[in-house]
C-alpha positions, 0 to 999 in steps of 0.5 A: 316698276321695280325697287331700285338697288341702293349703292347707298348702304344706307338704303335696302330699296327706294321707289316712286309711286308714280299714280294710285292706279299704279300702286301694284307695279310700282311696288313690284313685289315688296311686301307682297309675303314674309317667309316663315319663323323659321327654317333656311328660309326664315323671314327677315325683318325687313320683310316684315316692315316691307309686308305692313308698309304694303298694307298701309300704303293701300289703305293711304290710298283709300283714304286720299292720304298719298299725294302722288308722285311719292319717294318711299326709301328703306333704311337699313336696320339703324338704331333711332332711325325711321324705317322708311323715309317718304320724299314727297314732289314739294320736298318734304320728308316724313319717317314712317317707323314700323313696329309689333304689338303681341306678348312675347308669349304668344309670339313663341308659340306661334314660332313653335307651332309654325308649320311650312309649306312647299312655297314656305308661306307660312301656317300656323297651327292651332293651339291643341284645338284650345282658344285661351278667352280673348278680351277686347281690352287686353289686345287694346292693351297690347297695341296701347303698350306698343304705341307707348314704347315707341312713343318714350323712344321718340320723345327722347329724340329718336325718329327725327331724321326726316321733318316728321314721323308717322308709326304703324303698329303691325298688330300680331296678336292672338286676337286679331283673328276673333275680335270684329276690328272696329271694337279694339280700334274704338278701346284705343281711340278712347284710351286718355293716356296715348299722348304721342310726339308721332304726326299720326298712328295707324294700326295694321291688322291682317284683315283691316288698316286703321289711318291715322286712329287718333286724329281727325282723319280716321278711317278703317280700311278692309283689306280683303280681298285686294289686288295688291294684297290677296291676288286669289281672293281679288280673281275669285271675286272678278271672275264671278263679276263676270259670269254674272255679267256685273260689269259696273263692279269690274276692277277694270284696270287691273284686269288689263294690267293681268291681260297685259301681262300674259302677253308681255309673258309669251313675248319674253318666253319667244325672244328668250328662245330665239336668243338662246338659239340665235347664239348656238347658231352663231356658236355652230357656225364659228366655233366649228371644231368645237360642235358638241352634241349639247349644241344641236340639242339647244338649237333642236329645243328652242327651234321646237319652242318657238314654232310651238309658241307661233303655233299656239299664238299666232299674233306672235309672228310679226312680233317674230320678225319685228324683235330678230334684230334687236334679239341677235344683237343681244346673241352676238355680244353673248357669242362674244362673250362666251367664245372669246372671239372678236366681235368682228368675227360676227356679222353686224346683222343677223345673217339667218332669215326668219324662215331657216330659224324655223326650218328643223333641217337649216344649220349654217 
């Protein structure tokens, strides 16, 4: 499942979750990378949100905190407005806000020294080979001075849209890569000053989610090597289950789900050929003072693709025949639409057989 475009100007997105088991689908995409600091394509705000909001949601998993089916809508950037809103199936709704912790100092050197590559993930490079010493304290403090912040702008009436509000502290400071998690997370729990009006805190760290850090629901989450958020290091690991033949520890369910997937993958790549060829066959047959060179060649190529496909994937031959109809209807309102003729002029149904869209020599 994909986000939902929102006619609402209020809204970036909006989705369901429909199951824990389907957390990746539902979310499609969303949060799955940020762009670089800088550059043309330069990382949004709401990709920042998006990528701590995945993270977090993994963990609610984990930790049985999601009561499925789940409404989650992205707000526009709006001053005392929560940026996501979570509509649960009795009615509720509670404001999940999103904000950094991290020196504005450190923030600057690491757009400075951002380098990007060809996908524009973003790398960041070392500080001339120098580590400054890094204290469990100080990183406890720069999370703490976050919570506060955000905590005085709640208490002055922000964030009371929906009946509750929750925050997440995206924790992007020089010491989330050096300190062990479960230390700066037990400084904060220790802190007597962290009152707050939010109904939970959670802390997000690239490597692990800390639910609801102050209340009675605690728990540290790793988020290493996860399907939903490190696909490489996830298939690294199943690969290696199954060499060793360690089927209990399989992620069985999402293993189909990819499996599933190259096939959909192969079924879309056929029909979007037998589509592209259907119309050029309807174009040459119709449109016949207006044959162009560019035409046979598209019937050449996709005709070449097709049979490769068959060849290759013999299972796809019955699905050949099954989707033709419903592929040259998709044709002939294209034919229509780029010829400028009556959709009369087509026949209804498809007038080729399966056998002359592979025939390298059948032009009507």
């Amino acid at each position: 499942m994909v986000a939902v475009p929102q006619t609402d100007t209020r809204f970036r997105w909006r989705v369901t979750l429909t199951a824990a088991g389907a957390l990746d689908e539902d979310l499609g995409g969303i949060g799955e990378r940020v762009g670089p600091r800088k550059g043309p394509d330069k990382r949004t705000h709401g990709q920042k949100e998006d990528y701590v909001l995945r993270r977090l949601l993994v963990a609610w998993r984990e930790a049985g905190r999601i009561p499925f089916p789940l409404t989650i809508s992205a707000a526009q950037e709006v001053d005392g407005e929560p940026d996501f809103t979570l509509t649960f199936e009795s009615g509720e709704t509670r404001g999940l806000e999103i904000t950094e912790a991290g020196t504005e100092d450190y923030q600057a050197w690491l757009t400075h020294n951002e380098d990007q590559t060809q996908s524009g993930d973003a790398v960041l490079l070392s500080k001339d080979g120098v580590i400054d010493r890094i204290e469990i304290g100080n990183v406890a403090e720069q999370i703490a001075t976050a919570i506060r912040k955000k905590s005085e702008a709640h208490a002055r009436g922000k964030y009371r849209g929906p009946q509750t509000c929750e925050l997440a502290v995206y924790a992007n400071t020089a010491g989330d890569g050096f300190l062990e998690k479960p230390k700066v997370v037990e400084r904060l729990r220790r802190m007597n000053d962290l009152q707050t009006e939010f109904r939970a805190v959670h802390l997000v760290f690239e490597s692990h989610v800390a639910v609801d850090v102050f209340g009675p629901g605690f728990r540290l989450v790793s988020m290493g090597r996860r399907y939903e958020t490190d696909f490489v290091g996830w298939a690294d690991d199943q690969a290696h289950l199954l060499r060793s033949r360690k089927i209990s520890g399989l992620d069985v369910h999402n293993i189909a789900e990819e499996i599933e997937a190259l096939a959909k993958s192969d079924r879309r790549a056929l029909r979007s050929y037998l589509q592209v060829l259907l119309l050029h066959l309807l174009k040459w047959q119709f449109q016949p003072d207006r044959r162009a060179s560019g035409w046979e060649y598209s019937i050449a190529n996709s005709r070449a693709e097709i049979q490769d496909l068959l060849s290759e994937q013999p299972s796809l031959r019955p699905f050949f025949r099954e989707t033709l109809a419903v592929t040259y209807s998709r044709a002939r309102r294209t034919a229509v639409a780029e010829t400028g003729l009556t959709e009369s002029t087509f026949p209804a149904d498809c007038p080729y057989r399966a056998e002359d869209l592979v025939d390298p020599e059948f032009l009507p």
